[in-house]
Each structure stands twice: as structure tokens, then as C-alpha cells.
C-alpha positions as CSV (number, residue, x, y, z in Angstrom):
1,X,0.0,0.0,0.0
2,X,0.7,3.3,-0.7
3,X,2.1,6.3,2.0
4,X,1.5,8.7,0.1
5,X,-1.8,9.1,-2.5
6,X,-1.0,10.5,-5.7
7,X,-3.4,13.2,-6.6
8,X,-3.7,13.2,-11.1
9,X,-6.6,15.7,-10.9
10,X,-6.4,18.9,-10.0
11,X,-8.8,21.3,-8.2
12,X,-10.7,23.6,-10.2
13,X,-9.2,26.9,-10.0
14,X,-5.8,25.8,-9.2
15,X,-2.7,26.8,-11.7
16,X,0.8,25.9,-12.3
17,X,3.5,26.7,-14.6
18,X,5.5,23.4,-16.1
19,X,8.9,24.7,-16.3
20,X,9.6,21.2,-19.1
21,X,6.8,22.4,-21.4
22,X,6.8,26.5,-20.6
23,X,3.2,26.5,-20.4
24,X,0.7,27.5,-17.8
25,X,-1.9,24.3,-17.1
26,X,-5.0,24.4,-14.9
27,X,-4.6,21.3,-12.2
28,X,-1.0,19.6,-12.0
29,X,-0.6,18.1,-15.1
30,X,3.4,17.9,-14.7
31,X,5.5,16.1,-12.1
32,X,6.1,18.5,-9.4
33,X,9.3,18.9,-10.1
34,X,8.8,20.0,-13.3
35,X,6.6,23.2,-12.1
36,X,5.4,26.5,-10.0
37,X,2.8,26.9,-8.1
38,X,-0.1,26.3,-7.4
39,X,-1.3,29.9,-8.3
40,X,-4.8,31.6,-7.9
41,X,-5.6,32.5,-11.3
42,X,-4.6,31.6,-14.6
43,X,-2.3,35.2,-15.0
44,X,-0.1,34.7,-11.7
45,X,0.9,31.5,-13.3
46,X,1.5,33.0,-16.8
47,X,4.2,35.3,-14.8
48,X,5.8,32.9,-12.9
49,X,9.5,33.0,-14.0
50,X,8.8,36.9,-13.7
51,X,8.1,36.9,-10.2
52,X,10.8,34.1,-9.5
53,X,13.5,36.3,-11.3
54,X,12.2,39.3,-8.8
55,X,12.5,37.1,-6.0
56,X,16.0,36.1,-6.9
57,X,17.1,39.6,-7.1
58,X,15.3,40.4,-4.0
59,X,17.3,37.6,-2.0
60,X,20.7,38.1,-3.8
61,X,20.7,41.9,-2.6
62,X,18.5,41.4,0.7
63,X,21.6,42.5,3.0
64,X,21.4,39.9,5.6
65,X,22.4,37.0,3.5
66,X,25.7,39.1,2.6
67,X,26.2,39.8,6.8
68,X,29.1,37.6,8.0
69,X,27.1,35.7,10.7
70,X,23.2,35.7,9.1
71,X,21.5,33.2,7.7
72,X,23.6,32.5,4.5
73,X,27.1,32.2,5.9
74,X,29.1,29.2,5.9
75,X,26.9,27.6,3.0
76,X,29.3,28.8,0.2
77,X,25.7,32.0,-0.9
């Protein structure tokens, strides 16, 4: 028996972006690996690698992974 159920449908309303295929699909369709989300509607998923670039660039100049002793040090970011 299974530990873990493996959902193939998704919930009405839910959106992800497949990173393999580059396309936004209404319920995961993809492994999850392969995508973002889930997202609210079907435009937050159509701007997913938008808002993952602007979170990027919000962590890589967010000052406290750059102090010395916060949360980034000793892991080589």
C-alpha cells in the first residue's frame, strides 16, 4: 500500500507553470518537479518566472544573507 496518495486531478481553479513544457496548465498536469505553483488564477501562473526572477534579485541583494554571521554564511551563498 501506498504512503502517500498520488493526486492526477487537480482542483478547479488551481494553476501551475511546467517549467519542461513552458506553459501554464490548470490542475498539476506535470511532475512537481517540473513546475510552479499552485497559483490563484490563470495570470499569476502566466508570470511565474517573472516573479521568480524578482525574488532572486530580492534575496541576492537582501543585506542579511551578505552579513558575515546571518542566515547564508558558511553555506558557500
Amino acid at each position: 500500500m501506498a504512503l502517500f496518495k498520488r493526486r492526477t486531478a487537480g482542483k478547479p481553479g488551481e494553476w501551475f507553470y511546467c517549467l519542461e513544457h513552458k506553459t501554464v496548465e490548470e490542475g498539476p498536469q506535470c511532475p512537481s518537479k517540473d513546475r510552479f505553483g499552485p497559483y490563484a488564477t490563470r495570470e499569476e501562473a502566466n508570470h511565474a518566472m517573472e516573479t521568480a526572477r524578482e525574488r532572486n534579485l530580492e534575496w541576492e541583494n537582501d543585506p542579511k544573507w551578505h552579513e558575515k554571521n546571518g542566515p547564508g554564511a558558511g553555506t558557500g551563498a
